[in-house]
N, C-alpha and C positions, 0 to 999 in steps of 0.2 A: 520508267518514270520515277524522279526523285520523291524524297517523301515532302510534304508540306511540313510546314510550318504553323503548330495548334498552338493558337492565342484563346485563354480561358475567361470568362465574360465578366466583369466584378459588374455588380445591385447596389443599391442602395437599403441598409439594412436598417439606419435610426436616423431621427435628428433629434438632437437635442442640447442642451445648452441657452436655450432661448426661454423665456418665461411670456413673454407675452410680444407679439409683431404691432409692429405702431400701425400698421394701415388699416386694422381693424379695430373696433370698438371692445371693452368689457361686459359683460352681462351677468348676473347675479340667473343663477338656476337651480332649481330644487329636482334631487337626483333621488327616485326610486324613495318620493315620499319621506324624505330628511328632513331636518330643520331648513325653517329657511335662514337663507344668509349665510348657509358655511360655503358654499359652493359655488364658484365664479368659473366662466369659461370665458376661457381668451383666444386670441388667434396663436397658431403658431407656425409660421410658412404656409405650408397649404394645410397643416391639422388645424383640429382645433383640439385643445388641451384641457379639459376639467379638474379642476385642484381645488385641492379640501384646504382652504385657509388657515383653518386652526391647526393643522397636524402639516402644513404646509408640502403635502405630497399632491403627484398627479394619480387621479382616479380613472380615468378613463379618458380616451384619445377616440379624438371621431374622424378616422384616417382621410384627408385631400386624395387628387389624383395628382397635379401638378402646378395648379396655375395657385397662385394665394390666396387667402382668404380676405376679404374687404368689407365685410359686415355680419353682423349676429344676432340673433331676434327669438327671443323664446316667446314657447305660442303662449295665447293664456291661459290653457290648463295644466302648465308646466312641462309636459310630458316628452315634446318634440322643439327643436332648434331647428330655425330657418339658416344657412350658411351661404352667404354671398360670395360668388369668385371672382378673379379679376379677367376671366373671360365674360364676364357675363352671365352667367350660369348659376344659379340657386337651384340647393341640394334641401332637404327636410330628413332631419338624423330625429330615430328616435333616444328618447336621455336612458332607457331603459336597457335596451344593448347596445348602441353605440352603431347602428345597422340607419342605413337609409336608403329607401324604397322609394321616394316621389325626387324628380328632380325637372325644372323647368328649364328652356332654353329659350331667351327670348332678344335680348341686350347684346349689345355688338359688342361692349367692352366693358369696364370693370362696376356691378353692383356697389350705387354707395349708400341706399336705403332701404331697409326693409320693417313692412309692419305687419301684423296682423285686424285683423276687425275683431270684434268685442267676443265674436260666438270663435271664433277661431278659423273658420272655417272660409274666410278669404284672407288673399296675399297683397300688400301692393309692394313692386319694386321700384327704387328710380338709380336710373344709371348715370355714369358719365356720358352716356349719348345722347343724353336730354330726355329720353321717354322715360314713361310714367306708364306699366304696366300689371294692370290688376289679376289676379291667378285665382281659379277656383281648385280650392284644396283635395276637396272632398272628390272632387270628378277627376284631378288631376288633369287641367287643361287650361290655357290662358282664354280669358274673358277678352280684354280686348287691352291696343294700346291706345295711351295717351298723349297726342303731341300737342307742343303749347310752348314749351320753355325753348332757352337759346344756350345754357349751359346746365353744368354738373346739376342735378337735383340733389339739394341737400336732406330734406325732411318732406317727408308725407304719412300723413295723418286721417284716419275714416272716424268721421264723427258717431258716434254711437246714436241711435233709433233713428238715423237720419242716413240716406243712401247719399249720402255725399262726401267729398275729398278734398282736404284741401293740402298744398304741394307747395313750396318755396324753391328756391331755383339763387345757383351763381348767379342770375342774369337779371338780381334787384326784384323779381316778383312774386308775389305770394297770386297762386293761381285758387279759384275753388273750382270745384268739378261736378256738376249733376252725375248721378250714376246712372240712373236711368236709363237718360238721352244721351250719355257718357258726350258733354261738351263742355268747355269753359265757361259759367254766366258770369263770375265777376274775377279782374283780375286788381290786385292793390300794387299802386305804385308809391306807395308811400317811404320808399329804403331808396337813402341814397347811393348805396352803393352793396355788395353781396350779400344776401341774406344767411346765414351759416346757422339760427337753427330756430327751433319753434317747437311751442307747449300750449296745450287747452287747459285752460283753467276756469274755476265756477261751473260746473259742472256743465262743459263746453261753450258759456256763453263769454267768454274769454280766449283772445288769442294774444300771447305774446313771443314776439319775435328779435332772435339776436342779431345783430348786422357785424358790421365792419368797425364801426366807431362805438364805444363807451355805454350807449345807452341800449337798455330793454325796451321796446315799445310795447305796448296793450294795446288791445283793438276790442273794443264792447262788440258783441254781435249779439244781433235781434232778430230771429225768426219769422218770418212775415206771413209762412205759406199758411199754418194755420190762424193766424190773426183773421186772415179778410176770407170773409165769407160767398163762396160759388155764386157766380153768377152777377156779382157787384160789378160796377165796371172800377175801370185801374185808371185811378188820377194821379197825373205826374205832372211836376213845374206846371199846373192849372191847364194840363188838356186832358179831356176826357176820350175816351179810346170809342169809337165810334162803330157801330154795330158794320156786319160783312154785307147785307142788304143794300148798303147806301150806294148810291149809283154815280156818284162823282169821283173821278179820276185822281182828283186833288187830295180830298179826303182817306180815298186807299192809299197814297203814299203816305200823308199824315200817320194814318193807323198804323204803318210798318215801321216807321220810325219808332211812334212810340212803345209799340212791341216790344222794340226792340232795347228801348233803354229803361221799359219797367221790370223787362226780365229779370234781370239781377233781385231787384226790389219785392218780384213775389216769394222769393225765397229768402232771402237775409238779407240783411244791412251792416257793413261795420264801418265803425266810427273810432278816429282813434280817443284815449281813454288819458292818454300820460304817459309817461318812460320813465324806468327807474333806472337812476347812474350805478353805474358799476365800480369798483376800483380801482381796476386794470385798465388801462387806455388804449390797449388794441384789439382787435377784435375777438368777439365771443367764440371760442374751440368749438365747444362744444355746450347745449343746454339741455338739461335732463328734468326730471319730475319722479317722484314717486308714485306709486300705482294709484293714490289716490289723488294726485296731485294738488298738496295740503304743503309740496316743498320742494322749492327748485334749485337745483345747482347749475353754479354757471362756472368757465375760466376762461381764459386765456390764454396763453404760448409762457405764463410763468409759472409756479409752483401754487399760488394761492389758487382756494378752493374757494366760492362765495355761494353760501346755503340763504336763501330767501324764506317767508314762508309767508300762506295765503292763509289768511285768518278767517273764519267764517261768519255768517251774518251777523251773531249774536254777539261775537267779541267787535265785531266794529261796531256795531250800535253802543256798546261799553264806551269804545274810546271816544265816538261822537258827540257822547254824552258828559265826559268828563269835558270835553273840548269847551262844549257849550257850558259847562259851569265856569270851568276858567275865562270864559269869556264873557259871560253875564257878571260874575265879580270883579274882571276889569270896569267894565262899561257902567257898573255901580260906584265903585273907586270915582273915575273920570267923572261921572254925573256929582258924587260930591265934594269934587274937588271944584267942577264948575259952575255947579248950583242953577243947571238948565236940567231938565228932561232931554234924552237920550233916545235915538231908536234901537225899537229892542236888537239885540245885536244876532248876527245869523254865520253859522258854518258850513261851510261847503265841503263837502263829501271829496277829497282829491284822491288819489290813487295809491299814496302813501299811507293812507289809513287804512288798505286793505292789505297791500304786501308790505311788511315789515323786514328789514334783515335780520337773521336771525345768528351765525356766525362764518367766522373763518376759516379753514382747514388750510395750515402750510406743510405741504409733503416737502420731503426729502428732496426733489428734483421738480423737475418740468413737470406739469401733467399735460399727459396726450386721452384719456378720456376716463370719461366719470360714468358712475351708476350707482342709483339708491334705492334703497329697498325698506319700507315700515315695516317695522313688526310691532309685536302686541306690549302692551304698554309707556308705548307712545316713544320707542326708542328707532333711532335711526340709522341704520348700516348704509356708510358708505364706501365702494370701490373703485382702487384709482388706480388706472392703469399711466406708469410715469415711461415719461422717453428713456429714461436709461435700463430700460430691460428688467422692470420690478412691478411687483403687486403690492397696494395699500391698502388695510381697511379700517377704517377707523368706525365709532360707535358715538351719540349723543343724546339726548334724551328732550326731545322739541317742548316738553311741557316745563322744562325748567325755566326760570327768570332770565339766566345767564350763561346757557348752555354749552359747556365747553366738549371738542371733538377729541375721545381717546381713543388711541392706536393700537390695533387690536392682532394684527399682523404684517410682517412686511416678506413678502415671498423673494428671496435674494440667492438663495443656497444654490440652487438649478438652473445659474447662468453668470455670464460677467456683466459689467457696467457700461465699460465700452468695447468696441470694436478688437478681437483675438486677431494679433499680429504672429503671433507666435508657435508651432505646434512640434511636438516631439514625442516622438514611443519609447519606451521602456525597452531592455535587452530582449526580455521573457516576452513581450507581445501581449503582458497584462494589464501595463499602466498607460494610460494617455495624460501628459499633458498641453495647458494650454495656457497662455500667458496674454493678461493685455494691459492697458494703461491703468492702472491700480489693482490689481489682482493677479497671482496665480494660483491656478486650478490643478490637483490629480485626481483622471475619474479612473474608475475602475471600467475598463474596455467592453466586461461583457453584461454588467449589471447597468453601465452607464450612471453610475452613483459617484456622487463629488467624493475622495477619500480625504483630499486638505486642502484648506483655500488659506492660501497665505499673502497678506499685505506685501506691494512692492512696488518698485519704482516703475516708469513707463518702458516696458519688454520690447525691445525687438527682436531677439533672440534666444534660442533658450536650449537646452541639451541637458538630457544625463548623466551623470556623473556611472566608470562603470563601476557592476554592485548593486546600481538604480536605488544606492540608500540616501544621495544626496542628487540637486539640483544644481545647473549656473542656469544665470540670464546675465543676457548683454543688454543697458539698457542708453535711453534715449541722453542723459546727462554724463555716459561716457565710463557708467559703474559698473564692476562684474561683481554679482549676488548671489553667493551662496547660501544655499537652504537646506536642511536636512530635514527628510518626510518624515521621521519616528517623531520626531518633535513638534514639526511645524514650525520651526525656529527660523530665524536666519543665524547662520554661523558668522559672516565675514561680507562687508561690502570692502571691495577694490577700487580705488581709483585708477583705472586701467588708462582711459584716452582722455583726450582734450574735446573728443566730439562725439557724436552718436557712436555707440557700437551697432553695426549693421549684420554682422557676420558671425560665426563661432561655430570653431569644427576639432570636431576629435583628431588627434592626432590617433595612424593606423596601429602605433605600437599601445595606446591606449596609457599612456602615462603622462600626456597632456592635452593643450589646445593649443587652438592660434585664435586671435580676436584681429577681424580689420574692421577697422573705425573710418568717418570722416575724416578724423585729424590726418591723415595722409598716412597712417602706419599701420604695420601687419604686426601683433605682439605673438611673441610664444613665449605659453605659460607653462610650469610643471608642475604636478600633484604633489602635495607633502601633510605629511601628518606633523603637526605642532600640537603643544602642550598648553591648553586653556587655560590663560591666569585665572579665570571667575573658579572653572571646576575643578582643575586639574586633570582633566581630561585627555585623550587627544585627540584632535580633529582636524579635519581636511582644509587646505588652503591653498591658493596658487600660488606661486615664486615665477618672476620675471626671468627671463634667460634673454632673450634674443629679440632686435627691434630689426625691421625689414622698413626705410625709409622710401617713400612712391610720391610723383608727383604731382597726383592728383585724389581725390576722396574713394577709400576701396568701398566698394559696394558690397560685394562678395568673396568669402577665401576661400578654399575646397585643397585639402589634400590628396594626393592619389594613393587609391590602396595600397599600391609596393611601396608607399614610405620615400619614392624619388624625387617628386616633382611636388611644387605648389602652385596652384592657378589664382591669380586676383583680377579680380575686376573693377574697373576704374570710371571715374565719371566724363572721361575723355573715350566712350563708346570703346576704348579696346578693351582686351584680355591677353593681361600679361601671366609667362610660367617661367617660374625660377626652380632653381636647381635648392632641394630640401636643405643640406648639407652644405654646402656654400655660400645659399642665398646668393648664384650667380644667374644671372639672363640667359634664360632660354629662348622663348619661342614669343614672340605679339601674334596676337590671333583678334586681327582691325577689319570690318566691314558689316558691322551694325551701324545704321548711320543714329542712334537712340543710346543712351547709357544699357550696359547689359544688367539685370536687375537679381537675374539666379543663373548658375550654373552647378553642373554635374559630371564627376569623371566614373567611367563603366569598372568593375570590378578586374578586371585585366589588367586595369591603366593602357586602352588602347582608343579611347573615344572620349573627346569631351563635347558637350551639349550646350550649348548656351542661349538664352531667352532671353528677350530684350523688349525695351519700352517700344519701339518700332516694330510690335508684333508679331518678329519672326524669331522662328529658333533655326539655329545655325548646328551642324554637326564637322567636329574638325576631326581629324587624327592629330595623334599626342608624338607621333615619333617626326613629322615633317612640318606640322601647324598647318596641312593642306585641309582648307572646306571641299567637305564629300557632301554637302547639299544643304538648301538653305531652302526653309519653307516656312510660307506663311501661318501662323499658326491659331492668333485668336484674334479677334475684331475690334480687339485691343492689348495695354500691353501684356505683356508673359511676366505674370508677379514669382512665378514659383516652379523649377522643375528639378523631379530626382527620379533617377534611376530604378530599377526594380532591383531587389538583388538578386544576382547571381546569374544577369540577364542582359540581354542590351535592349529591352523595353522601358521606356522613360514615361512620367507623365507629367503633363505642361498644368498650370492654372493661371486663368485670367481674369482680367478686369470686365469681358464679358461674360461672366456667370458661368463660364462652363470649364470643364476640368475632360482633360484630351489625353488619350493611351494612343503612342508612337511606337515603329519599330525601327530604329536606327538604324538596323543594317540594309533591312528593304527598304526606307523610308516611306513609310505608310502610316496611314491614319489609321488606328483598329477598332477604337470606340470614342463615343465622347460620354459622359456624364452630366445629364442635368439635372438638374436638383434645386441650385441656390438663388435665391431670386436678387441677390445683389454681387458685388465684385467679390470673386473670389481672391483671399489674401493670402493664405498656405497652407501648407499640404504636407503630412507627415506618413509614410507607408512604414508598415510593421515590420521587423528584420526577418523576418519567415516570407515576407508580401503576399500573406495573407488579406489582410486590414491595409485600408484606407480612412486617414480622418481630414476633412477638410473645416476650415472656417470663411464666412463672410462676412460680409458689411450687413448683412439683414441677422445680424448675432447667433445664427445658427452655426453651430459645427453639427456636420454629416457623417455617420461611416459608412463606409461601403466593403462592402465584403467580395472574395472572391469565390467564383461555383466552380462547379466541374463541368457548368454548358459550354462547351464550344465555340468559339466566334469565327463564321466563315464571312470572310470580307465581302465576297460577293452578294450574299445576303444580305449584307448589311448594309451595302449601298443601295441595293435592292428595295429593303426596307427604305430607309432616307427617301427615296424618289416616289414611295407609294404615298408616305406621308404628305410630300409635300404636293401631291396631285391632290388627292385628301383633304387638305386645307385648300387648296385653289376652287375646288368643287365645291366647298362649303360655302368660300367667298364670293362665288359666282352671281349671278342676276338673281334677287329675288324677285319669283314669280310673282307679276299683279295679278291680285282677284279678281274677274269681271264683274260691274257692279257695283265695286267698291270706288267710294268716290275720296280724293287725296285730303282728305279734311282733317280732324282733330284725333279724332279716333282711326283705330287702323287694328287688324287681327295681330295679336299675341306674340306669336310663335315665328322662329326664323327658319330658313332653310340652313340643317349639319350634316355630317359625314350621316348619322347615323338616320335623318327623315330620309337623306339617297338610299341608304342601305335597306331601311321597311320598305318603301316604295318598290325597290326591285326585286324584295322580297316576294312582292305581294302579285307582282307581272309576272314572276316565276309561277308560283301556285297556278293561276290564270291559265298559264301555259301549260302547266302539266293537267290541269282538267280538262282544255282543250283536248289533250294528247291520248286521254282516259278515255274521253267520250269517242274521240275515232275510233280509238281499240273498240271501245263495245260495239260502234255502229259497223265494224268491219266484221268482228263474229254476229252479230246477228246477222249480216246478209251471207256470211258463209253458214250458216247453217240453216238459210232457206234454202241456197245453193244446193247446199248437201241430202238437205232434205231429211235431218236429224239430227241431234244436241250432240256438239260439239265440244271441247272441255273448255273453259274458261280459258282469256286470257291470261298470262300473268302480271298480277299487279305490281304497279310501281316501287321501287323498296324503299322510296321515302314512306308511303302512302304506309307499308309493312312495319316500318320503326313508330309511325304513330297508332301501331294497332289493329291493322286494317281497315282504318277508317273508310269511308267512299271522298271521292277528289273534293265535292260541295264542301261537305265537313272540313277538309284540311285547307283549302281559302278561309274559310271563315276563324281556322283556328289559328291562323297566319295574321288576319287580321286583329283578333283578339291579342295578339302577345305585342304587337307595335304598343311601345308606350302610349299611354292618354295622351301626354301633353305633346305626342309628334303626331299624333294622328291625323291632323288636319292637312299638315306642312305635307306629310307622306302623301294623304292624297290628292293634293296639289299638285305633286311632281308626276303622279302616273299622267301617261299619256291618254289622252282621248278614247283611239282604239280599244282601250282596256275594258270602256265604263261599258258600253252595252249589257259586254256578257256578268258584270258585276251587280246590275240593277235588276236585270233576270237572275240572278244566284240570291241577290237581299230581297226578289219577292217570295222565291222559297221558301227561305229564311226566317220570314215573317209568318206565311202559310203554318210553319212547321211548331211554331214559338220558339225558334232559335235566338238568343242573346237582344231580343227587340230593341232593349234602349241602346246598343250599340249601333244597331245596324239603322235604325231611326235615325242616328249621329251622322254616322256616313252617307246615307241615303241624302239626307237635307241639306248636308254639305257638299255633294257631288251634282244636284239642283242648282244649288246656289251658284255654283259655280261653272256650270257648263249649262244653264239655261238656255242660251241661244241654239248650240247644236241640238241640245235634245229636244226641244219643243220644234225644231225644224226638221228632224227626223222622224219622218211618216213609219219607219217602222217600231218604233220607241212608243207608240201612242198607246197602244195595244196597253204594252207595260206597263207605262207610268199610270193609266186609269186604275187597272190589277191591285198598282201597287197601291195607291189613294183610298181603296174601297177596306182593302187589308190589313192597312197600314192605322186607320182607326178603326175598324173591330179590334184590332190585336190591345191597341193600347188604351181604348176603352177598359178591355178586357184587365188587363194589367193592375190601371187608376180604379176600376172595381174592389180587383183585389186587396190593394193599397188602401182601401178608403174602406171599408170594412175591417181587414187589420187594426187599424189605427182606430177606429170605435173602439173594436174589444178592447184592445192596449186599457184607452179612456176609463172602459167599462169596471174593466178592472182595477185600474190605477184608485179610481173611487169604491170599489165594494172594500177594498184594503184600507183604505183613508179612515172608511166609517169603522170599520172593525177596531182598526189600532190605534186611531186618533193622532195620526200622525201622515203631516202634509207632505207630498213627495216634489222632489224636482227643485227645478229655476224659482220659484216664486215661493220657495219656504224660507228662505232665510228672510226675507224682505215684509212677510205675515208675523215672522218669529219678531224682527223689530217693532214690527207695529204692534203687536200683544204688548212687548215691552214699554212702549212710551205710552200706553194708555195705561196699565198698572203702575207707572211712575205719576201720572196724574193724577189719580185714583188718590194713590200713597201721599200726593203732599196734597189733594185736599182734605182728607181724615184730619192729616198733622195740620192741616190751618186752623177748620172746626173746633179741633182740641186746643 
């Protein structure tokens, strides 16, 4: 048997180069008890990145798994971040280690909202699937879903002392939500068209909302439930709701009707209030608030920022007042100019006299989202995350007359502006660089730190000079730029071509290049040191030798390493090779039916590869121009392929996100790499092929490193097909409840790989207790049989790794380690069969005070849900009475406990209060204000007296 062929597996080891990802929001967060406002977390692909603003480094990374991040939510005790994925999926990182322990699975697709409630200790998310689902933190389980809306949920908001929600939606409506009876009572159709975002103001009796067109709308709301006093009856449009006694037909339907449309009305009312014009005349991006919201920011799809601010009672009653003097001095004027009596004159309270504008902030670019944070002295930190891959913060001081916004940071250094065309390694495998339309970058490979960002034209190509002491780039206006790293300098722009440079390749003897441009020509350049008129110096520059004239635009030029042949590729889909030395016609190598966009020749000069817009790569021989196979290769075009050195392994990058390892002589697929969540655009491997650096359209560049693991194909199709069974299982029927009726509300939590996987977990345990109990029941009847003690059997060696536990115990401990928030989904999927012997194992359970409020959990939920067999099973009756009688002793027992506890706590909390004269808890800082405003009353009535 011959030997095989070992292909070694390259990871994914960094990403970076991105500072902030536009599909997520910014957030201002306080890290390990810091000041606040130095600290912003942003999305960054699937991380998320925390950077220190002032000293503009990253502090800590809260590592993704793979899908992106699409929203961020710190809780309100600072401590923990909510991270929204574009599966669906919200994680809870704490800011402490960077470690996250709770993660929900509820949303079919990508989280675009997340908030927290006042105590911290519920979730609400809204998705692109339209649901509206509420999470309890503390239990780590989904409460329930909310359906109602018809698209994206932009914004949802839990009104503090009040269990209610209210939710705005692509689909024009602003929803509220009882939480209680979790149903819609009032829905506003007042937006003509998408609602995109919303803020409580006046200490929630204020809703204002941004739409599609120019204006803010206000919406007054008035609380009604405490207004009207139990037992009153409900009068609407002059009918009175008519007691449930009354025995006419007619009248019960009256009463339902009007049920039905005072509902809304015993809970709140909103009315709209006025709208405040904006500047911008497209729609609201995004609209934000400060924690006291005292100040709102709003924008649009352009660079200006617009800061409002809500003024409070005492300052409008100011301006009310000045109002009405400028208006009684008119109306006095008038009266004796006209020499009649006048009615006294009156001011109406409009909407403008409560939000004022306050200023403008114009960033640098676009902004894609805002955040504002107050601090102490009335100053105001704002963070802008801008579309072109940057951080803003700017600072203001809201008590000034004329408050102008200064800039306080602009995070730029740890990424480019726009999209990296360009990528290239150093000789040594130390230096990456990366080039894009106004910038080139050199990082250092293994710290990943920028070494020189030097100003340039638009790059499409780029190479080292060897030495790696100087740079070229081929750029978009047809110039070759040279740059030298010691400096930072540029030494020399070239007017090379008439049109893009698209191409540039080292010549194999290393003493020049070739450039093919648009304009139809292949140049070769040579290295020469010239004498610097500025310095006297000398330095590097290219001299023209040789033009290779082609009839149509080269896309690509590639030399072959022995120095013979040169391969171009043309906008007329072939690949032409000429003879190096002659510039005579070799070979056309025609049958991409797409322009070819990259090619490669193998280290032999025995193979060349080619990738083309029509998805496929083609592999030719170089001695006869005959294709040895032709395969399809990405789901779009092939932007980028090279060779490995010193190999005939190649790898492809495309336009759909993924980056593919070939073996050209067997023609096989060996790995793919995913990573990037937009087109990939090129790819630079390190001269050792060690190191891989790619870039995308989503501004991350990736490296990928290679291991010593082994890649066996067959495994790894293996893998692939488990996968994709794996998501099919996931996507499969979600089980109905029975019981549950298709309404407004629906349970949390969906069916994933990992609810299948507890679930069969938990039928296994099942099984091996079954399996336990015959072994006993078989030695005990063999040693009646025997008629004397017989040695035990031997126990299971799961049963032995956990300890020697007994089989009861390791069900229950199997049940304990399924996450909180799959637990229900998990027991959903077990089969029927299962539950008997589980209801008999959780009255043990109970009997013994094993884990109660868990088993209590499952218990209620496996009722709820298999009601009908189990109340129809005569031999279940036994049990479920058992369990009834048990089930509250136990947790009687428990609530005893609890409720005694929590005295003493009280007991104590007060014998310390009285000792130390010092209030504890939630309600001291709110006693400490009020000491304060009665000693300020105090204080200025003395100073009146006196």
């Amino acid at each position: 048997m011959g030997l095989t062929k070992q292909y070694l597996r390259y990871v994914s080891s960094a990403v970076f180069g991105v500072i902030g990802s536009q599909k997520a929001n910014i957030t201002y967060v306080t890290l390990r008890g810091g000041e606040r406002g130095r600290y912003v977390a942003a999305a960054a692909c699937e991380h998320v990145f925390i950077w220190d603003v002032r000293k503009g480094e990253k502090v800590l990374i809260l590592p993704g798994q793979k899908h992106e991040v699409t929203f961020l939510c710190p809780s309100p005790d600072g401590v923990h971040i909510a991270v929204g994925y574009e599966d669906g999926a919200v994680r809870i990182f704490s800011l402490l280690n960077g470690e996250s322990n709770v993660s929900f699975n509820g949303h079919k697709s990508a989280v675009s909202v997340i908030r927290y409630d006042a105590l911290g200790a519920r979730l609400v998310t809204g998705s692109k699937d339209t649901d509206v689902i509420v999470w309890d933190i503390i239990n780590e389980c989904g409460l329930y879903r909310l359906k109602g809306h018809k698209d994206l949920i932009t914004q949802a908001l839990f009104l503090k002392d009040k269990n209610l929600l209210v939710t705005c939606s692509k689909d024009s409506f602003v929803k509220w939500w009882d939480l209680d009876t979790q149903h819609c009572f009032k829905t506003m159709v007042g937006h003509r068209s998408e609602v995109w975002g919303m803020v409580l103001l006046n200490q929630q009796n204020r809703l204002l909302t941004g739409s599609a067109d120019s204006e803010l709308r206000a919406w007054d709301i008035s609380y009604l439930e405490e207004e009207k006093a139990k037992g009153e009856p409900k009068v609407k449009k002059g009918k009175t709701l008519l007691n449930d006694d009354d025995d006419d037909d007619d009248d019960d339907e009256n009463n339902e009707e009007a049920v039905d449309e005072s509902l809304e009305e015993r809970i709140l009312s909103c009315k709209k209030a006025g709208s405040i014009l904006r500047e911008a005349r497209d729609r609201a991006v995004s609209l934000t608030t400060d924690s006291k919201a005292r100040v709102i920011a709003c924008h649009g799809n352009d660079s200006v920022l617009e800061l409002f601010t809500v003024l409070s009672e005492q300052e409008v009653q100011r301006r009310m007042n000045k109002k009405l003097k400028k208006a009684k001095k008119k109306a006095a004027k008038a009266q004796e100019d006209a020499g009649e009596e006048t009615a006294e004159p009156v001011v109406e309270r409009v909407l403008k006299d409560e939000i004022i504008r306050l200023t403008n902030i114009n960033a640098s670019a676009k902004i894609r989202w805002v955040d504002c944070l107050s601090c102490v002295g009335g100053e105001l930190k704002v963070a802008l995350l801008l579309q072109n891959n940057t951080i803003e913060t700017y600072s203001l001081k809201t008590s000034d007359k004329t408050p102008t916004a200064d800039k306080t940071a602009r995070l730029t250094l740890g990424g480019h502006r726009t999209d990296v065309r360009t990528l290239s390694f150093s000789s040594d495998n130390l230096a990456v660089l990366s080039a894009s339309g106004d910038t080139v970058k050199v990082w250092n490979r293994s710290t990943l730190q920028v070494i020189r960002t030097m100003a340039c034209e638009y790059a499409l190509c780029s190479l080292f000079v060897p030495g790696d002491r100087q740079i070229i780039l081929g750029t978009k206006s047809g110039k070759l730029q040279i740059f030298e790293l010691a400096s930072g300098s540029l030494l020399e722009t070239v007017d090379a071509h008439n049109g893009a440079v698209w191409s540039l390749c080292l010549a194999p003897d290393q003493r020049g290049i070739i450039s093919g441009s648009a304009d139809k020509k292949v140049k070769f350049w040579e290295f020469e040191l010239i004498k610097d008129q500025m310095t006297g110096q000398k330095r590097l520059t290219v001299q023209h030798t040789r033009t290779l004239q082609l009839e149509e635009d080269v896309l690509c030029v590639k030399f072959s390493p022995d120095h013979r042949l040169l391969a171009v590729s043309l906008l007329d889909c072939t690949v032409k090779v000429f003879f190096t030395d002659t510039l005579k016609f070799f070979l056309s190598l025609y049958g991409h039916k797409l322009p070819v966009l990259c090619l490669d020749i193998t280290h032999d000069s025995t193979l060349i590869a080619t990738g083309s817009a029509d998805r496929n790569v083609k592999i030719w021989g170089l001695d006869f121009g005959d294709c040895h196979r032709s395969m399809f290769a990405h789901d779009d075009s092939v932007m980028f392929l090279q060779f490995l050195p010193k190999t005939h392994l190649f790898f492809t990058a495309g336009k759909d996100k993924k980056i593919k390892q070939w073996d050209a002589d067997k023609f096989e697929l060996i790995q793919t790499l995913e990573g990037h969540h937009r087109e990939v655009w090129c790819l630079a491997i390190s001269p050792n092929g060690d190191h891989l650096v790619s870039s995308s359209h989503d501004k991350s560049l990736r490296l990928w490193e290679r291991t010593r693991e082994p890649i066996i194909l067959e495994e790894e199709r293996e893998m692939e097909r488990e996968a994709e069974f794996e998501e099919s299982m996931a996507k499969g029927d979600v089980p109905v409840v029975p019981g549950e009726t298709q309404g407004e509300a629906a349970p949390a939590s969906k069916k994933t790989v990992e609810t299948v996987k507890a679930a069969e977990r938990i039928m296994e345990a099942l099984e091996l207790y079954k399996e336990e109990g015959w072994k006993m029941e078989e030695h005990k009847y063999a040693c009646e049989h025997a008629g004397k003690e017989l040695p035990p059997p031997k126990p299971n060696p799961i049963l032995v790794a956990f300890g020697n536990i007994s089989p009861s115990h390791y069900v229950l401990e199997v049940i304990r380690k399924v996450r909180s928030s799959e637990l229900e989904v998990s027991l959903l999927v077990l089969p029927f069969p299962y539950v008997p012997q589980l209801l008999k194992l959780f009255n043990s359970y109970i009997q013994q005070g094993l884990q109660v409020e868990l088993v209590c959990r499952c218990l209620f939920f496996l009722l709820k849900i298999h009601f009908g067999q189990i109340s129809s099973n005569q031999m279940l009756v036994s049990v479920i009475d058992e369990l009834r009688t048990n089930t509250l002793s136990k947790v009687r027992e428990i609530r005893d406990v609890m409720g005694f506890n929590s005295a003493a706590l009280q007991f104590l909390q007060r014998e310390i209060e009285s000792k130390e004269d010092v209030t504890f808890f939630a309600d001291a800082t709110g006693r400490l204000d009020e000491k304060k405003r009665r000693r300020r009353k105090r204080e200025k009535a003395v100073l009146t007296i006196a």
